[in-house]
TORKOL-4160 file (C-alpha; in steps of 0.2 Angstrom, whole numbers, padded with zeros to 4 digits, m for minus):
416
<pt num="1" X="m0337" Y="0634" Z="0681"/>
<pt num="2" X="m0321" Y="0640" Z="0671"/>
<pt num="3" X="m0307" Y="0651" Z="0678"/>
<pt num="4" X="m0314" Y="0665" Z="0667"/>
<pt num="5" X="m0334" Y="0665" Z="0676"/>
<pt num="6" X="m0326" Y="0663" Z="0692"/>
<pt num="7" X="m0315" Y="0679" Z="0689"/>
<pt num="8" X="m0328" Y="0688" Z="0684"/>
<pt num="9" X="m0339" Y="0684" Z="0698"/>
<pt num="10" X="m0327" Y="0685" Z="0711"/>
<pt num="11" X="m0322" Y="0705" Z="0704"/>
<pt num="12" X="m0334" Y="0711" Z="0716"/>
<pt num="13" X="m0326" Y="0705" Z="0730"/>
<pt num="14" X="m0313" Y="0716" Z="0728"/>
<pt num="15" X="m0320" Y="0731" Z="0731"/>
<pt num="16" X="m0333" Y="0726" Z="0744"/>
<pt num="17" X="m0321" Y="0719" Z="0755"/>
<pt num="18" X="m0309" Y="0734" Z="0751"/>
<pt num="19" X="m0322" Y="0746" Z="0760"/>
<pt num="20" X="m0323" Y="0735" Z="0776"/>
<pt num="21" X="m0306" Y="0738" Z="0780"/>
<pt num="22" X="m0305" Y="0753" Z="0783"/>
<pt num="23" X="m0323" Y="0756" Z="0792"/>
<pt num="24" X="m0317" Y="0744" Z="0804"/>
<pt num="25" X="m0299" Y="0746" Z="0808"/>
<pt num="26" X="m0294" Y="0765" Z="0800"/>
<pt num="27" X="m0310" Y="0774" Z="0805"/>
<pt num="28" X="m0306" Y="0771" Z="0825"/>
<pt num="29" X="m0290" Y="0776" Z="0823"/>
<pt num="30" X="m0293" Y="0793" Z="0814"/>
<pt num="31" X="m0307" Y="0797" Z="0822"/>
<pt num="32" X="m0299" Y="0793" Z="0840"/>
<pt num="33" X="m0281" Y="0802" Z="0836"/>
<pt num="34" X="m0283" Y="0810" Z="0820"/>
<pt num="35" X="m0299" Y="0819" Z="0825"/>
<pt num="36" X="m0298" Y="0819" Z="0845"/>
<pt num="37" X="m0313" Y="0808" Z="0848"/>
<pt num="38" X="m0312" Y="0802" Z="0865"/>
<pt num="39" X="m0310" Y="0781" Z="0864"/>
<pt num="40" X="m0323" Y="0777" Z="0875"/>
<pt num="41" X="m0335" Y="0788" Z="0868"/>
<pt num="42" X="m0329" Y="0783" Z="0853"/>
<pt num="43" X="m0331" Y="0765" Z="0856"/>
<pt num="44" X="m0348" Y="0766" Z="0863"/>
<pt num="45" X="m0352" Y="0778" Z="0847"/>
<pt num="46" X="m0346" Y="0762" Z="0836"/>
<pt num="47" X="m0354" Y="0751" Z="0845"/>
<pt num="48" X="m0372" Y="0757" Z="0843"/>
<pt num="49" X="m0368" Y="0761" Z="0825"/>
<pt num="50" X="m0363" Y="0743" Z="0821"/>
<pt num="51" X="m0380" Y="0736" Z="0831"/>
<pt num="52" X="m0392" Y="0748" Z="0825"/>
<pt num="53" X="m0386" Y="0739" Z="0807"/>
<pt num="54" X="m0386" Y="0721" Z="0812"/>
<pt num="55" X="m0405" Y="0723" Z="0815"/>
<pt num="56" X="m0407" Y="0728" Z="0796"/>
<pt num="57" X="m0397" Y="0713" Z="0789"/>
<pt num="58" X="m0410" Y="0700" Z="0789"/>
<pt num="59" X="m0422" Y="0711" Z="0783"/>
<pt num="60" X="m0412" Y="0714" Z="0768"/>
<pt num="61" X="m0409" Y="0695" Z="0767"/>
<pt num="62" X="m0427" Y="0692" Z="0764"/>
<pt num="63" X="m0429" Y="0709" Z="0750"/>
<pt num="64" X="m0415" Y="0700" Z="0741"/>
<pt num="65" X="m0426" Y="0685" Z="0742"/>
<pt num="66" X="m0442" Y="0694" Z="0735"/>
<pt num="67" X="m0430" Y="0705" Z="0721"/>
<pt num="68" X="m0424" Y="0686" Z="0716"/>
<pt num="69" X="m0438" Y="0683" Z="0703"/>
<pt num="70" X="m0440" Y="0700" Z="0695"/>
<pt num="71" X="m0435" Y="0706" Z="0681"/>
<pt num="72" X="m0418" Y="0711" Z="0684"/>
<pt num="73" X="m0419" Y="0715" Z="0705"/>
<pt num="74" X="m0403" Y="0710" Z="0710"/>
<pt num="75" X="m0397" Y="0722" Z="0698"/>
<pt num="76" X="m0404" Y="0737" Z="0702"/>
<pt num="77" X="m0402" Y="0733" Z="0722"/>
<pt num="78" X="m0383" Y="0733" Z="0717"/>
<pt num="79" X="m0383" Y="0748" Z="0707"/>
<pt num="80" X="m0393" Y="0756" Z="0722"/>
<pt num="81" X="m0381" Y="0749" Z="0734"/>
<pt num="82" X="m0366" Y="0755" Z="0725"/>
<pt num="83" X="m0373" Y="0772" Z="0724"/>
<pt num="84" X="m0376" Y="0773" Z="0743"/>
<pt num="85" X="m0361" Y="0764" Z="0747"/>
<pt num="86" X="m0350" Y="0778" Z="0737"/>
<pt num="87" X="m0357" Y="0793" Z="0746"/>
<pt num="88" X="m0357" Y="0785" Z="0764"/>
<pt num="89" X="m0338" Y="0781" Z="0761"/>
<pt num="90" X="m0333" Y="0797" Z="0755"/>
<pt num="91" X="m0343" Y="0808" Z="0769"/>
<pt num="92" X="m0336" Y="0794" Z="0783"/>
<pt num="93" X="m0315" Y="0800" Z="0778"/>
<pt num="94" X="m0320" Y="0819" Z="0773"/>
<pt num="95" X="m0330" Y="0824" Z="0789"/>
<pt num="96" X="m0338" Y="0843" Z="0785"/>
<pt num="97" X="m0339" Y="0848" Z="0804"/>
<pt num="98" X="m0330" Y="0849" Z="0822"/>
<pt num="99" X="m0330" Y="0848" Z="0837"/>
<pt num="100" X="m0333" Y="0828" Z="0851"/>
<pt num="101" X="m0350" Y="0828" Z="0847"/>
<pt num="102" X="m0354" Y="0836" Z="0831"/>
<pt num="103" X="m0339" Y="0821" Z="0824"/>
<pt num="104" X="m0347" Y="0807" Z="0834"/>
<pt num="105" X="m0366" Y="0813" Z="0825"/>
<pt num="106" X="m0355" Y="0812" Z="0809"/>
<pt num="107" X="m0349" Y="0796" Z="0811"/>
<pt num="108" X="m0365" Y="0787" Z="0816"/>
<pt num="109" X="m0374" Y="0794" Z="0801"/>
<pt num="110" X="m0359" Y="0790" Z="0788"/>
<pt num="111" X="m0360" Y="0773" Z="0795"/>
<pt num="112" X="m0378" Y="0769" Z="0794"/>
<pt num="113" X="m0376" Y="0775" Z="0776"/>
<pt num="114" X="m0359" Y="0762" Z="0773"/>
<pt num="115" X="m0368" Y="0747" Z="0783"/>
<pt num="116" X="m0384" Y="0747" Z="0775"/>
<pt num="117" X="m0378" Y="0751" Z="0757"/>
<pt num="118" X="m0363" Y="0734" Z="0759"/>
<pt num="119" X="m0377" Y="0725" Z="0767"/>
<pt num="120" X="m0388" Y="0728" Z="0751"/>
<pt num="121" X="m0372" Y="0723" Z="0739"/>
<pt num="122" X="m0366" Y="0710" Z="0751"/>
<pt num="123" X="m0381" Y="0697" Z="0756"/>
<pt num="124" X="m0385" Y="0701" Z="0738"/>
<pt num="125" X="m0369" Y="0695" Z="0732"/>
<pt num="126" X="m0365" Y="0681" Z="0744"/>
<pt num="127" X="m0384" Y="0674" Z="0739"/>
<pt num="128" X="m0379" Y="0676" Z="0721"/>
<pt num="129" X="m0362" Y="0665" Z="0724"/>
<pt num="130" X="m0373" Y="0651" Z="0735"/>
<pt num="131" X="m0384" Y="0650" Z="0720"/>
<pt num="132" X="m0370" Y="0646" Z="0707"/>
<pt num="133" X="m0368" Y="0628" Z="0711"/>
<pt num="134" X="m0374" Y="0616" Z="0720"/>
<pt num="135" X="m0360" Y="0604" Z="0721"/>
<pt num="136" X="m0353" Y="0603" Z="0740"/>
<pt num="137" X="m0333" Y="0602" Z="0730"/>
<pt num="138" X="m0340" Y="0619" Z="0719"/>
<pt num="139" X="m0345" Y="0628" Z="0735"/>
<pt num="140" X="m0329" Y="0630" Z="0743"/>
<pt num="141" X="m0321" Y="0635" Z="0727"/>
<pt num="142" X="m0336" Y="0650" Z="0723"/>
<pt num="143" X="m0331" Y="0655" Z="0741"/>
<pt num="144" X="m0312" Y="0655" Z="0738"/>
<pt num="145" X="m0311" Y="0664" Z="0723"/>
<pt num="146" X="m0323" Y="0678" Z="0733"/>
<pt num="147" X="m0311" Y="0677" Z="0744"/>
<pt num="148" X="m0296" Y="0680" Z="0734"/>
<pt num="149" X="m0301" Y="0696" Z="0724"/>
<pt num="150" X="m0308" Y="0700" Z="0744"/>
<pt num="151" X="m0289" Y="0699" Z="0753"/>
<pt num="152" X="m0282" Y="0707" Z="0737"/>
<pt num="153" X="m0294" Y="0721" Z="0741"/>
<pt num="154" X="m0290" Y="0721" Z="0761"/>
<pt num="155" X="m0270" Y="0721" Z="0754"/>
<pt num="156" X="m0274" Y="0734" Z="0745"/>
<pt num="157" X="m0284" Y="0743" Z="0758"/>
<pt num="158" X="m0272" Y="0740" Z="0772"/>
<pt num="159" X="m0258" Y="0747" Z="0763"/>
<pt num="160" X="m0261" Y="0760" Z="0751"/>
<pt num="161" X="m0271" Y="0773" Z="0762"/>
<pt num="162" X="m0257" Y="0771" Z="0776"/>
<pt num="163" X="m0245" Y="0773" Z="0763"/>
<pt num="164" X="m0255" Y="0791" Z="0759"/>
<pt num="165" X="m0258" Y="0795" Z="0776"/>
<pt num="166" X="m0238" Y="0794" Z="0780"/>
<pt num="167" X="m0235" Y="0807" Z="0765"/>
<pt num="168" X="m0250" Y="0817" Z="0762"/>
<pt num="169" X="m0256" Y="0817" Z="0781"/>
<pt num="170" X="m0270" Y="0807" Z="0789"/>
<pt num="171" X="m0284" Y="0820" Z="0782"/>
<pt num="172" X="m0279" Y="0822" Z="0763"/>
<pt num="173" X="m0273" Y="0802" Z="0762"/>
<pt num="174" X="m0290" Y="0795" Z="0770"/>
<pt num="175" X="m0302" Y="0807" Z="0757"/>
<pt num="176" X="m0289" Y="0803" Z="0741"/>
<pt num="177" X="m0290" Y="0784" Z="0748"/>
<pt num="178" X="m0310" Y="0786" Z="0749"/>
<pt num="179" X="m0312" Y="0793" Z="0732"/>
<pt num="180" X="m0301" Y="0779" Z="0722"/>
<pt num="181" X="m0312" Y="0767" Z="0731"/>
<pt num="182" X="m0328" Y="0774" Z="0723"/>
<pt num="183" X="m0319" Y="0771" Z="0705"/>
<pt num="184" X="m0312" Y="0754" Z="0708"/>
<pt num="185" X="m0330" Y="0750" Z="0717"/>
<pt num="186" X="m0339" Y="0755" Z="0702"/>
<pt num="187" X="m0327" Y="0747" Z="0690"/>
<pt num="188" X="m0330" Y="0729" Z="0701"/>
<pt num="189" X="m0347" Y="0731" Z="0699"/>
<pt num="190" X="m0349" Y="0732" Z="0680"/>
<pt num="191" X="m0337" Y="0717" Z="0678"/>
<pt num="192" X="m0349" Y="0706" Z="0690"/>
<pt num="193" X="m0363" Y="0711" Z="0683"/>
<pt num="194" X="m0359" Y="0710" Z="0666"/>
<pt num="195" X="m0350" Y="0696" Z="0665"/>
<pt num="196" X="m0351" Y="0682" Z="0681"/>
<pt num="197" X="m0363" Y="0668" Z="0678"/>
<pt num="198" X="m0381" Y="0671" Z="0680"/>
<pt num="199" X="m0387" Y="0664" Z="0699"/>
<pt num="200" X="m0397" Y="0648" Z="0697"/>
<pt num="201" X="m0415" Y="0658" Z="0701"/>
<pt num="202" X="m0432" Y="0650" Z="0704"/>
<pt num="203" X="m0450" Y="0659" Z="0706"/>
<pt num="204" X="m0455" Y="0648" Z="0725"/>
<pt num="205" X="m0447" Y="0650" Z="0740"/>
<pt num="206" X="m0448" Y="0638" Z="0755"/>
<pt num="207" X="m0439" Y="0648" Z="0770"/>
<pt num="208" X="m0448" Y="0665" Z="0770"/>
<pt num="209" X="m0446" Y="0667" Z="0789"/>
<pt num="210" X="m0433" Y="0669" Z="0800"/>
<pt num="211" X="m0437" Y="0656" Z="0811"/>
<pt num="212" X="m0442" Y="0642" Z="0797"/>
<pt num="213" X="m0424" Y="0646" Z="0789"/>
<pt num="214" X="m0415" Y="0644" Z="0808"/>
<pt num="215" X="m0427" Y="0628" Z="0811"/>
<pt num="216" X="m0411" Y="0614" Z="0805"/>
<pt num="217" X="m0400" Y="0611" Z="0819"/>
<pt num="218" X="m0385" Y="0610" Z="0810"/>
<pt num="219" X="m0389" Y="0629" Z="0804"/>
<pt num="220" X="m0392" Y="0635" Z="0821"/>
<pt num="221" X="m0373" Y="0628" Z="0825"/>
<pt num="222" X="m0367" Y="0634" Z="0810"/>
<pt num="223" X="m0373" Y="0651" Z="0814"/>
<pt num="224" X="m0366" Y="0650" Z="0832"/>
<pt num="225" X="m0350" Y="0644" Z="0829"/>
<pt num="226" X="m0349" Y="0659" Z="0817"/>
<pt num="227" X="m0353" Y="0673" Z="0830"/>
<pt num="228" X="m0341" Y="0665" Z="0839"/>
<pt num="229" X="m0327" Y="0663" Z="0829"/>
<pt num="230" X="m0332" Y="0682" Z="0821"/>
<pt num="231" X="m0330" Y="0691" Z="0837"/>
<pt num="232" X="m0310" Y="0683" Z="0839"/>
<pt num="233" X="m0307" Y="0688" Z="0822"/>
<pt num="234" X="m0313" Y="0707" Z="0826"/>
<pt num="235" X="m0303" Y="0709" Z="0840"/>
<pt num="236" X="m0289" Y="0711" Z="0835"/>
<pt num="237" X="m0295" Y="0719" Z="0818"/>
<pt num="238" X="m0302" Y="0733" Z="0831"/>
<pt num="239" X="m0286" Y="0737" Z="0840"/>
<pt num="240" X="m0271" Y="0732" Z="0829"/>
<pt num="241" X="m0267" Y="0748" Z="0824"/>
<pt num="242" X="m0268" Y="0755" Z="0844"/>
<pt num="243" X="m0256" Y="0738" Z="0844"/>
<pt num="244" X="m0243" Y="0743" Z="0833"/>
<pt num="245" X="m0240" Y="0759" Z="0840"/>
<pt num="246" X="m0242" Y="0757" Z="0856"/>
<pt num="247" X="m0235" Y="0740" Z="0860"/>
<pt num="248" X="m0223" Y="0737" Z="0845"/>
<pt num="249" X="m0220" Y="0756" Z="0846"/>
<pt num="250" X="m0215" Y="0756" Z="0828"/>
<pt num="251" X="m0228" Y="0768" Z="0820"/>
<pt num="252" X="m0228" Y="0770" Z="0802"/>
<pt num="253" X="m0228" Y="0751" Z="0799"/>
<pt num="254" X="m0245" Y="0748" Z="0800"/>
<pt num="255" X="m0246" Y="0747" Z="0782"/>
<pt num="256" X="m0232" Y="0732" Z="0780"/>
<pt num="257" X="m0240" Y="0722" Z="0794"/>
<pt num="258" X="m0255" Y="0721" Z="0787"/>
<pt num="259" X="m0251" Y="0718" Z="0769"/>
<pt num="260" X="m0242" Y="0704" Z="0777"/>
<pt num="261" X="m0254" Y="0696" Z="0783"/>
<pt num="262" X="m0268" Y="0697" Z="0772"/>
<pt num="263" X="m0256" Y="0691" Z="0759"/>
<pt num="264" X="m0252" Y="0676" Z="0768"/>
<pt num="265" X="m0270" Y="0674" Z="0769"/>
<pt num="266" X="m0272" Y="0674" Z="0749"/>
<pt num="267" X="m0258" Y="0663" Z="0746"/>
<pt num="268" X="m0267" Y="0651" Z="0759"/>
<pt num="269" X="m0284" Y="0651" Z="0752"/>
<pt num="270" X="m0281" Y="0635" Z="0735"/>
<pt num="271" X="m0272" Y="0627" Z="0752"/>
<pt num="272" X="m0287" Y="0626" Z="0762"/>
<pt num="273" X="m0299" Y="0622" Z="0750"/>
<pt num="274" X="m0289" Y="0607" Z="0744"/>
<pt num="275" X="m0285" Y="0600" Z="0762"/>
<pt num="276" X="m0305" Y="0603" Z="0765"/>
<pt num="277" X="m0306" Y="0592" Z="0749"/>
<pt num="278" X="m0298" Y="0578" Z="0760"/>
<pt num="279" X="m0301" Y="0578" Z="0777"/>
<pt num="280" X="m0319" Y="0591" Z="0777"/>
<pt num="281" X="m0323" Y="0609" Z="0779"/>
<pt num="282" X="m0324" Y="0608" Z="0799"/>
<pt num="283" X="m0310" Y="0598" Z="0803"/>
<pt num="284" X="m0299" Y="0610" Z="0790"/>
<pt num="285" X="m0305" Y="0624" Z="0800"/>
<pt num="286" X="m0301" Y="0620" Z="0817"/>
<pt num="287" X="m0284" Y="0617" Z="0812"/>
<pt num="288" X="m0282" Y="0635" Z="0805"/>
<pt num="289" X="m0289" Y="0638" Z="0823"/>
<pt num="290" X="m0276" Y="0632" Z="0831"/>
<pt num="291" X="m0264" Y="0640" Z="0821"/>
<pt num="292" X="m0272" Y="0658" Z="0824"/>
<pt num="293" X="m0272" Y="0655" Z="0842"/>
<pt num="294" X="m0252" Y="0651" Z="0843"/>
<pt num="295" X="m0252" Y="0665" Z="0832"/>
<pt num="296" X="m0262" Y="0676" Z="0845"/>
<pt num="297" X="m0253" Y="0669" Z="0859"/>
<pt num="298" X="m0237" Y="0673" Z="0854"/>
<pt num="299" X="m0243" Y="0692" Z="0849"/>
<pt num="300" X="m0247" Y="0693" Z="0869"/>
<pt num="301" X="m0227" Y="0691" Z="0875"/>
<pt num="302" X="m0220" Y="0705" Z="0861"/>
<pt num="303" X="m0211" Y="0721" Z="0868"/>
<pt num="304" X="m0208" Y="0736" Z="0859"/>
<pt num="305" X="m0197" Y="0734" Z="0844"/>
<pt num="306" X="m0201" Y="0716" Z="0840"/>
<pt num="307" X="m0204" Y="0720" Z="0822"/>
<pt num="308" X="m0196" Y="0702" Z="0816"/>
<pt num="309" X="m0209" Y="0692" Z="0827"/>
<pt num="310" X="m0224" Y="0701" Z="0823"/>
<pt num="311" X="m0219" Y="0699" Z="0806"/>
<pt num="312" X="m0220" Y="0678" Z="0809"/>
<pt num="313" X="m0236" Y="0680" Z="0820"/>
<pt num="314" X="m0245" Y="0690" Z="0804"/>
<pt num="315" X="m0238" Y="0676" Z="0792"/>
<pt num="316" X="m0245" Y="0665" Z="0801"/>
<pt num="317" X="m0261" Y="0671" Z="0807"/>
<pt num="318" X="m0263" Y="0676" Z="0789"/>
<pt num="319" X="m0262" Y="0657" Z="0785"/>
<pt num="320" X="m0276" Y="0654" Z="0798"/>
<pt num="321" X="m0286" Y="0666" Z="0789"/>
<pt num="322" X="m0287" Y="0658" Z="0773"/>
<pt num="323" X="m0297" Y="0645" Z="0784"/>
<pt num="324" X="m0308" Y="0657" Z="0791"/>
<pt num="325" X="m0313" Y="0666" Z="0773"/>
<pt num="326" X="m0314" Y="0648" Z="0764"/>
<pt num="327" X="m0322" Y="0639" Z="0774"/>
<pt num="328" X="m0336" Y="0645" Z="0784"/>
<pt num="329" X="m0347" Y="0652" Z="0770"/>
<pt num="330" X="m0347" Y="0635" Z="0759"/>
<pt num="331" X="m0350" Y="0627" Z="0776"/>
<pt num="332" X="m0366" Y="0636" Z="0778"/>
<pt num="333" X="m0371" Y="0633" Z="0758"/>
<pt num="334" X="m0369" Y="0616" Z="0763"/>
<pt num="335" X="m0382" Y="0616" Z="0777"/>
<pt num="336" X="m0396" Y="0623" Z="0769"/>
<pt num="337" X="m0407" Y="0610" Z="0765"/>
<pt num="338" X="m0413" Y="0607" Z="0745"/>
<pt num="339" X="m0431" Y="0612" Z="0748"/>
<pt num="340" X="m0424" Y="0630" Z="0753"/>
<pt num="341" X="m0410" Y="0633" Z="0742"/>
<pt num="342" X="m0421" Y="0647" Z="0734"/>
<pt num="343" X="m0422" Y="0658" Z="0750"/>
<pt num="344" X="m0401" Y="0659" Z="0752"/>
<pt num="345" X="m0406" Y="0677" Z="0755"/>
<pt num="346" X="m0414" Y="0675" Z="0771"/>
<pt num="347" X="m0398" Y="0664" Z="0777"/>
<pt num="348" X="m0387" Y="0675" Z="0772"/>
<pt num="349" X="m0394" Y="0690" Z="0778"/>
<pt num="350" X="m0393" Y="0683" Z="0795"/>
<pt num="351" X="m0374" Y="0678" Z="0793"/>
<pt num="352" X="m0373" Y="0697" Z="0786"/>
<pt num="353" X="m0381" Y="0699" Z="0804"/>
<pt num="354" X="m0370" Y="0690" Z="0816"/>
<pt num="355" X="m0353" Y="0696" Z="0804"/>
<pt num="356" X="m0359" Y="0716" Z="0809"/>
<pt num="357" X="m0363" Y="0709" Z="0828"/>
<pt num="358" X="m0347" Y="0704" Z="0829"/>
<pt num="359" X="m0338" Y="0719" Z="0825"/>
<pt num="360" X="m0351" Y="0728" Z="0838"/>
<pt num="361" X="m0347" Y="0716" Z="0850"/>
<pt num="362" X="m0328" Y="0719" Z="0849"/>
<pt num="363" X="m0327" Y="0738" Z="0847"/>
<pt num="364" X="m0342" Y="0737" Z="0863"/>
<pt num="365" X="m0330" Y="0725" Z="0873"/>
<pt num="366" X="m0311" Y="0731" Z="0869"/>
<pt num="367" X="m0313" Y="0749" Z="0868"/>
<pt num="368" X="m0323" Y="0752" Z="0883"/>
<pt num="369" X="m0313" Y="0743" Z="0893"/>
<pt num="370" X="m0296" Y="0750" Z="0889"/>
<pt num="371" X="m0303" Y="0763" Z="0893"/>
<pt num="372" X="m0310" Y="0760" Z="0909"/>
<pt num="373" X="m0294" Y="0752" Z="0914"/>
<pt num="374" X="m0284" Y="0768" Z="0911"/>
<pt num="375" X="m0277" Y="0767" Z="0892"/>
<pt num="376" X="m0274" Y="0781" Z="0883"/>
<pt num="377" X="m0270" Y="0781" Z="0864"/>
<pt num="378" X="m0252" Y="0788" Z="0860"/>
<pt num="379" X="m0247" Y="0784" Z="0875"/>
<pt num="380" X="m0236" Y="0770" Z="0881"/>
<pt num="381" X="m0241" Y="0767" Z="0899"/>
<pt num="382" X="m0251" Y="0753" Z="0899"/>
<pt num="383" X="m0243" Y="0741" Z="0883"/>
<pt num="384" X="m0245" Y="0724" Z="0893"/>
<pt num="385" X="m0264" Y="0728" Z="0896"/>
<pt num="386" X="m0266" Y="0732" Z="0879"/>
<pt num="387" X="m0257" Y="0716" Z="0872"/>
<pt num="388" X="m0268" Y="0705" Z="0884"/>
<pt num="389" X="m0284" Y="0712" Z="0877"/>
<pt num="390" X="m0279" Y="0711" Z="0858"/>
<pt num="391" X="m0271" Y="0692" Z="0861"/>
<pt num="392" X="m0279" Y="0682" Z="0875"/>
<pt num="393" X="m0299" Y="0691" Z="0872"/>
<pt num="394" X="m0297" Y="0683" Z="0854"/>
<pt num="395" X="m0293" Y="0666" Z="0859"/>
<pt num="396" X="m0307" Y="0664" Z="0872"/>
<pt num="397" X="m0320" Y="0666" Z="0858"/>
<pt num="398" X="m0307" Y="0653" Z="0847"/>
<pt num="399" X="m0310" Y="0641" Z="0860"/>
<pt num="400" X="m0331" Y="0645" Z="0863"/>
<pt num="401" X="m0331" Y="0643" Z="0843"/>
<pt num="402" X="m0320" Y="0626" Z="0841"/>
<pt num="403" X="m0332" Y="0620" Z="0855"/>
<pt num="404" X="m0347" Y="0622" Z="0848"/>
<pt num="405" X="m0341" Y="0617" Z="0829"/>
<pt num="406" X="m0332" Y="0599" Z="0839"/>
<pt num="407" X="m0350" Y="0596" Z="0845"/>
<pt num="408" X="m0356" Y="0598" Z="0828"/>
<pt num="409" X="m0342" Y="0588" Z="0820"/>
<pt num="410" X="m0348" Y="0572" Z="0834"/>
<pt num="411" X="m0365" Y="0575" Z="0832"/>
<pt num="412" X="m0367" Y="0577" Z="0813"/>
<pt num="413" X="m0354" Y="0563" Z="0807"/>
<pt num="414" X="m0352" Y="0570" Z="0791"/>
<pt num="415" X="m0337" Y="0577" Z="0782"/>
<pt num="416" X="m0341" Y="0595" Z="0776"/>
């Protein structure tokens, strides 16, 4: 595939990864500060939003599967999905009521809306790439180029609505943010749709169950190095912002941080791809493992004001993350056996599963127990506790995900 079909494909990449942003690290914040939802409620709140939508993933793996052979199904899911995905964003950063309980009734039902409609657009889309090509070298690069437009749209997302919450206030910025999202969503959709290459599509499917599709050992790993390695990387997605402010104590900056790292993170991606070229998709990763988890580390001793260094730890966690968003998918491609290359839909809805379990089991684990242990947001009383739990939670999961994809690498022999 050319530059131009791999443009065109990965165009939709912006936007859906645009919207995931702020669901997961904005919402938390506005919602807890913003709106006065207490955090533990609040976190318990997210957390059964977020599980009530893992259930579903899978299930929409296996419609994009039966949509597969009709006459234009994927297209028509995706339109649907856009449509859905445009009002549930829209209602999650304009909420019509007040009051703790009548805002936390909000937010679940704005959520299910977001979840189920990305879901829909994003198994659907992830399917569509793995079905491209099926050339191991191809793989990764489908998956880069995803990910490219993707941290262009996270850039985008992590700076522009923190630049309009600072001017026009949190309200007014979020809900202007929130409706340029819908434009720049439908404008991403028409451009994939219109012009990426057509999926390679075929009338027979061989995996039509979840447990025939998790059968392979090597997929099984896969998909347990990913929940894994998912949950470190959601983390400190979940509580950066209580981090800045709180720790950093340098509020406003938000925006810079961020934009930081997931620009370190795009730059990074051709890297990655091309060292996976020489040395394999596993062993490329765990060395942007270890590099996260210096990263990480050092983020744990910062003090208020230590704008400079947080600055170097984003740079270079958002280096690490180039080997996260590269790297994992195409490994999965990889693993699916021939006879089942027609059912990516089932795999990838349960990778869309363990993605939105992760993100549960971060808001259900870090949240809660900040709160339990006495943190309060806006307040500066408890910064070392904070920085423990956005630094050194992360890294444990680092470690259970390197062990499991080390057993893989000795048990597998083989260089993908």
């Amino acid at each position: 595939m050319n530059a131009r079909a791999l443009t065109a494909y990965g165009a939709l990449g912006l936007p859906l990864a645009m919207a995931m942003l702020p669901v997961y690290i904005i919402s938390p914040k506005f919602y807890g500060d913003t709106l006065g939802v207490d955090i533990a409620m609040l976190g318990a709140v997210l957390f059964l939003a977020r599980l009530i939508d893992t259930v579903q993933d899978p299930f929409i793996g296996k419609l994009v599967d039966f949509l597969q052979p009709r006459h234009r199904g994927w297209t028509w899911l995706m339109a649907l999905g856009t449509v859905l995905l445009a009002i549930g964003f829209v209602m999650l950063f304009s909420p019509a009521v007040e009051g703790q309980f009548s805002l936390l009734a909000w937010l679940v039902g704005s959520l299910i809306i977001v979840y189920t409609a990305h879901s829909m657009m994003n198994v659907c889309y992830l399917a569509w790439g793995a079905r491209l090509t099926d050339d191991v070298t191809g793989r990764a690069r489908v998956t880069a180029w995803r990910e490219a437009f993707g941290l262009v749209g996270v850039v985008m997302a992590s700076v522009v609505p923190a630049v309009w919450a600072a001017s026009m206030g949190p309200a007014k910025g979020y809900a202007v943010f929130a409706w340029s999202f819908v434009a720049i969503l439908v404008v991403g959709v028409i451009i994939t749709l219109r012009f990426s290459p057509r999926p390679r599509l075929e009338q027979h499917s061989h995996a039509r169950s979840f447990a025939m599709a998790l059968s392979v050992p090597a997929i099984r790993r896969i998909m347990i190095f990913y929940l894994f390695n998912a949950v470190s990387a959601a983390i400190p997605a979940t509580l950066i912002l209580f981090y800045i402010d709180d720790v950093l104590q340098l509020p406003g900056q938000a925006g810079a941080f961020l934009g930081l790292y997931f620009l370190s993170g795009l730059l990074a991606l051709p890297l990655w791809v091309r060292l996976s070229d020489r040395i394999g998709k596993r062993r490329a990763w765990v060395l942007g493992s270890v590099l996260a988890m210096l990263a990480l580390a050092t983020a744990g001793f910062l003090q208020a004001g230590d704008a400079l260094a947080y600055g170097l730890v984003c740079v270079a966690a958002g280096l690490a993350l180039g080997a996260d968003l590269a790297l994992p998918p195409a490994m999965l491609a990889d693993a699916i056996p021939a006879e089942n290359r027609s059912s990516t839909g089932v795999y990838f809805g349960v990778w869309a599963l363990i993605a939105k379990l992760s993100l549960a089991l971060a808001a259900g684990l870090a949240l809660p127990l900040l709160g339990l242990l006495g943190y309060q947001p806006g307040t500066q009383g408890s910064p070392t506790l904070l920085a423990m739990v956005y630094a050194w939670l992360p890294i444990f999961f680092k470690c259970c995900a390197f062990f499991v994809i080390r057993n893989s690498m000795i048990d597998s022999g083989v260089r993908t």
